[in-house]
C-alpha positions as CSV (number, residue, x, y, z in Angstrom):
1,X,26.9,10.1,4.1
2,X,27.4,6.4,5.7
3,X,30.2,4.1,4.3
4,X,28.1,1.5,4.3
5,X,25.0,-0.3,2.8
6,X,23.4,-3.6,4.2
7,X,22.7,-6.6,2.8
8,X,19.0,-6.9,4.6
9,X,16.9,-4.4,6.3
10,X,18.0,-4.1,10.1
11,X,15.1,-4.8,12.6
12,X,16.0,-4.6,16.2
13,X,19.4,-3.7,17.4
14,X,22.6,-4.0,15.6
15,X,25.0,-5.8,16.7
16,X,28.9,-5.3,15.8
17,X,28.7,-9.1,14.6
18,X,25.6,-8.1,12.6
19,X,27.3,-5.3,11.1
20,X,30.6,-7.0,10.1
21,X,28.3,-9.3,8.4
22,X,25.7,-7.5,6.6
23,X,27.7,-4.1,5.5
24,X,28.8,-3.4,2.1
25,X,31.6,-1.1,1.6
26,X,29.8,1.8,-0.9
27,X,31.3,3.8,-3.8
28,X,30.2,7.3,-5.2
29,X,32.2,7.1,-8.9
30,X,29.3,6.7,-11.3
31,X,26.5,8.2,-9.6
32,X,28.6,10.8,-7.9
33,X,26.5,13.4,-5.9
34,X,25.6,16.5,-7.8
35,X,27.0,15.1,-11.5
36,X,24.3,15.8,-14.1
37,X,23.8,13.2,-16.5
38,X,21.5,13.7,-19.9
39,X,19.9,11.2,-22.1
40,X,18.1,11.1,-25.4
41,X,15.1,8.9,-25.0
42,X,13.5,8.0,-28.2
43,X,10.3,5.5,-27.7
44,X,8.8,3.6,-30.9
45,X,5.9,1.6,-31.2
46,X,5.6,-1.9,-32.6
47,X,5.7,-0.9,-35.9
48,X,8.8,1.8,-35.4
49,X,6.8,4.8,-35.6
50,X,8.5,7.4,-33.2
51,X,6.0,7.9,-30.6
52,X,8.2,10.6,-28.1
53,X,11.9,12.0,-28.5
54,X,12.6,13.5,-24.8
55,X,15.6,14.3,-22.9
56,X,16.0,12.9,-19.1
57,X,18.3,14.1,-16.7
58,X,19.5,12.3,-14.0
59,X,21.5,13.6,-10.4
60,X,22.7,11.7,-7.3
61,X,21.8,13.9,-4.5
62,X,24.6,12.5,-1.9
63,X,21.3,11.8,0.3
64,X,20.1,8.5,1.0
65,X,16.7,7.4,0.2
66,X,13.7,7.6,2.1
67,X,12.2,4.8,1.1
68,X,15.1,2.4,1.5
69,X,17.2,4.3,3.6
70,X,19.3,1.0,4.4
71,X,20.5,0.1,0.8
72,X,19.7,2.8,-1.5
73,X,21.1,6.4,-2.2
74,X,18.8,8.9,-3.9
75,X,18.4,10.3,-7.3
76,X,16.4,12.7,-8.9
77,X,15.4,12.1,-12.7
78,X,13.6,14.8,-14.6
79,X,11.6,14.1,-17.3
80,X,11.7,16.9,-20.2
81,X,8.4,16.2,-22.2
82,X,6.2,18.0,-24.4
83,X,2.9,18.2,-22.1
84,X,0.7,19.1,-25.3
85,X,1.7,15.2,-26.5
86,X,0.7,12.9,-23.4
87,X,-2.9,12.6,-24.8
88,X,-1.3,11.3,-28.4
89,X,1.4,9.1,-26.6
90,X,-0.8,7.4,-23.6
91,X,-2.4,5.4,-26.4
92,X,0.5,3.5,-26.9
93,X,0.4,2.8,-22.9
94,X,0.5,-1.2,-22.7
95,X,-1.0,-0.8,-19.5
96,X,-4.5,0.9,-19.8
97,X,-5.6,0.6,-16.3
98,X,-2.7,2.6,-15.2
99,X,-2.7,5.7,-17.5
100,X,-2.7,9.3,-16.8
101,X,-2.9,12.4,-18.4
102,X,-0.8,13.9,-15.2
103,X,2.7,13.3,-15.9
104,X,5.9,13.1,-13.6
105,X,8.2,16.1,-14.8
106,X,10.7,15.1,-11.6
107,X,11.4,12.1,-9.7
108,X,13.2,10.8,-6.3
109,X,14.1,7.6,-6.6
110,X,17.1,4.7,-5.6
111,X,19.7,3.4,-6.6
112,X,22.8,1.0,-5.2
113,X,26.6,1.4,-5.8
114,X,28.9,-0.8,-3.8
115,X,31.8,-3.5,-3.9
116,X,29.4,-5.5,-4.6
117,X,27.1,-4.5,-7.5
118,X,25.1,-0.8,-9.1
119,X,22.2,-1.2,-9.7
120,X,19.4,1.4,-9.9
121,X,15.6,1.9,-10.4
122,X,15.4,2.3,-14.5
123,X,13.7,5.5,-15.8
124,X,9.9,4.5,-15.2
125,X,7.5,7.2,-15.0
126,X,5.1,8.5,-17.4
127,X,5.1,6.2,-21.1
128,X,8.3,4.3,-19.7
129,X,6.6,3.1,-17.2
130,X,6.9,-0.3,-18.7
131,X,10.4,-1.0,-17.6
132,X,9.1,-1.5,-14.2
133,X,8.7,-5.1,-15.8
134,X,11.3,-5.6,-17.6
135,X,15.2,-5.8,-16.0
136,X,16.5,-3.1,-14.3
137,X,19.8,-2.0,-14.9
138,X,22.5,-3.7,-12.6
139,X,26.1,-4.9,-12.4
140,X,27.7,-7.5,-10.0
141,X,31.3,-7.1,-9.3
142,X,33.9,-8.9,-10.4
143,X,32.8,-8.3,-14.5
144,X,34.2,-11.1,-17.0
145,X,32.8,-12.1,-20.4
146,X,30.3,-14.5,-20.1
147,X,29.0,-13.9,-16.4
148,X,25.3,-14.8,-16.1
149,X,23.2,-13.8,-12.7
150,X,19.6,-13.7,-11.4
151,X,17.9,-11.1,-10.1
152,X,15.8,-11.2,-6.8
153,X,12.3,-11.8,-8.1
154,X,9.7,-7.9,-7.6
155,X,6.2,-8.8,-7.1
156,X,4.8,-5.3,-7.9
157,X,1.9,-4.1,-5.5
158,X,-0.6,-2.7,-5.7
159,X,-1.0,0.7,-8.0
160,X,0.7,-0.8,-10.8
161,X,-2.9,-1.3,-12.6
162,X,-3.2,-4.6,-14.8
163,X,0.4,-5.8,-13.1
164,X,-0.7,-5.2,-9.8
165,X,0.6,-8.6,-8.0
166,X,2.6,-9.9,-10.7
167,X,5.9,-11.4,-10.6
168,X,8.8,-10.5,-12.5
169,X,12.2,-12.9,-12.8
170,X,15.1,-11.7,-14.6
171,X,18.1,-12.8,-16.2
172,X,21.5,-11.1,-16.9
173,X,24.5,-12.3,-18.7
174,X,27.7,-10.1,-20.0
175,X,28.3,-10.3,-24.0
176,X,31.5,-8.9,-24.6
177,X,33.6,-5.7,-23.7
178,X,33.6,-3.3,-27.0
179,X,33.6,0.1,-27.7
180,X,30.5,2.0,-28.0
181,X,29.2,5.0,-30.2
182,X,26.7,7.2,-27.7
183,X,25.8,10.6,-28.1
184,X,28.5,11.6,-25.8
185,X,30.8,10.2,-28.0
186,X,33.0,7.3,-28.3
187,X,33.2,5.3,-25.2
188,X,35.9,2.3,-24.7
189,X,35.9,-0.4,-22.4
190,X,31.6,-0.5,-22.1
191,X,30.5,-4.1,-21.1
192,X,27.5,-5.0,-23.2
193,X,24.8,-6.8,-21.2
194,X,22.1,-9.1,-22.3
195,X,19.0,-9.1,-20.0
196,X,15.6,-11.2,-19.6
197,X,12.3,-10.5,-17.7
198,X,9.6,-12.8,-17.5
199,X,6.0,-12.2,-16.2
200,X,2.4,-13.1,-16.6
201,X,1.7,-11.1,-19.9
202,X,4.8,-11.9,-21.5
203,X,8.7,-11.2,-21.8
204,X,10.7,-8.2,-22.1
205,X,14.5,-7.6,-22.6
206,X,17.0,-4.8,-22.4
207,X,20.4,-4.8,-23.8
208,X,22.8,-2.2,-22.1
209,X,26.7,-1.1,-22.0
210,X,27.9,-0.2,-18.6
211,X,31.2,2.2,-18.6
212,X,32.9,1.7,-15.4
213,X,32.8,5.8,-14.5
214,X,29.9,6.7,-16.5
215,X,27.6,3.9,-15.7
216,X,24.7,2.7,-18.0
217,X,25.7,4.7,-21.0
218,X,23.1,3.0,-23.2
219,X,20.0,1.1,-23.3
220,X,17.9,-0.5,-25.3
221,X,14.5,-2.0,-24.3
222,X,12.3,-4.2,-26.5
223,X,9.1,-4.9,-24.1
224,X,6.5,-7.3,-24.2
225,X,4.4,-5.9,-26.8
226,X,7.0,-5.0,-28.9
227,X,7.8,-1.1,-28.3
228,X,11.3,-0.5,-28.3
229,X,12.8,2.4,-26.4
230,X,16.6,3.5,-27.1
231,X,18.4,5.4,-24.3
232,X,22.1,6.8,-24.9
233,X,24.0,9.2,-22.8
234,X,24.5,12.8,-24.3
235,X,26.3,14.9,-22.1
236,X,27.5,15.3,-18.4
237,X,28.3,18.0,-16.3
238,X,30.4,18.2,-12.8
239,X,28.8,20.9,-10.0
């Protein structure tokens, strides 16, 4: 496993000046390879009715990731749904044009965790596929109350249905740094995090407490047509 991530994709040969300037020293303590995390995932529509109560698991595989070998490690996620409710839950799906009755039960995906920042891809297949436009979870380093950042703008491409092409911006600022109740238990020292996206059809916001070993220990998303989806930590196991 490198040391390093890079700032910017490398085209061409690298220099030693161009590597002093672009690499990021890397760290392994939240998303450290072969830990297990588990979540309760419980997805309401507009009007609270529980529309799906799942568990999903999440691993660092110590591997990078093929799509983004440069700046991204890999994780798998598995999805632990009831396959005799995707029918009853893809009518809820905001985005018609993208829904399918064949589901995602595991997923490869990236994530980033450096001196710098974490950040990862948020749990987006299946009916979550709608935090694809709102934030994704992230952290940038040094943390302090009251810290506000941007995130780069995604213009999503193509196979993301009606939001194919559309840009989302995002906004992040730190709340406060407070003790937490998750499924896990009682977790101290979480910095709670306030965060924005806006795009064409409307605005969506997460709220989430980051726990300096555990990560993103909590998360809840209110998207742009009102569904909220609540996301806590419930156990973790070392391998």
């Amino acid at each position: 496993m490198p040391k390093y991530e890079y700032r910017a994709s490398i085209s061409g040969e690298m220099t030693p000046q161009m590597d002093s300037i672009l690499r990021i020293e890397k760290r392994r303590e939240v998303f450290k390879p072969c830990r297990i995390y588990a979540f309760d995932a419980a997805f309401y529509s507009a009007s609270n009715k529980l529309i799906s109560k799942e568990r999903i698991l999440l691993m660092a595989t110590g591997k990078r990731w093929e799509h983004n070998p440069e700046k991204q490690d890999e994780i798998l996620v598995k999805y632990e749904f009831d396959k005799e409710s995707i029918d009853s839950i893809n009518l809820y799906q905001l985005n018609k044009s993208a829904v399918s009755d064949e589901w995602w039960q595991t997923v490869s995906t990236g994530i980033r965790e450096n001196v710098e920042e974490i950040w990862m891809h948020p749990f987006r297949s299946n009916q979550y596929n709608f935090t694809e436009v709102a934030p994704f979870p992230q952290i940038k380093f040094p943390l302090s109350v009251g810290k506000k950042w941007n995130d780069n703008t995604i213009t999503l491409q193509e196979g993301w249905g009606d939001w194919s092409h559309m840009n989302v911006r995002s906004t992040f600022e730190i709340l406060s740094k407070e003790t937490v109740q998750t499924n896990y238990g009682e977790l101290e020292n979480c910095w709670k995090v306030k965060a924005v996206s806006n795009f064409d059809l409307g605005q969506s916001e997460v709220t989430f407490w980051f726990h300096e070993r555990f990560g993103f220990v909590k998360l809840n998303y209110v998207n742009y047509g009102g569904q909220k989806l609540n996301i806590e930590l419930t156990q973790i196991t070392e391998n």
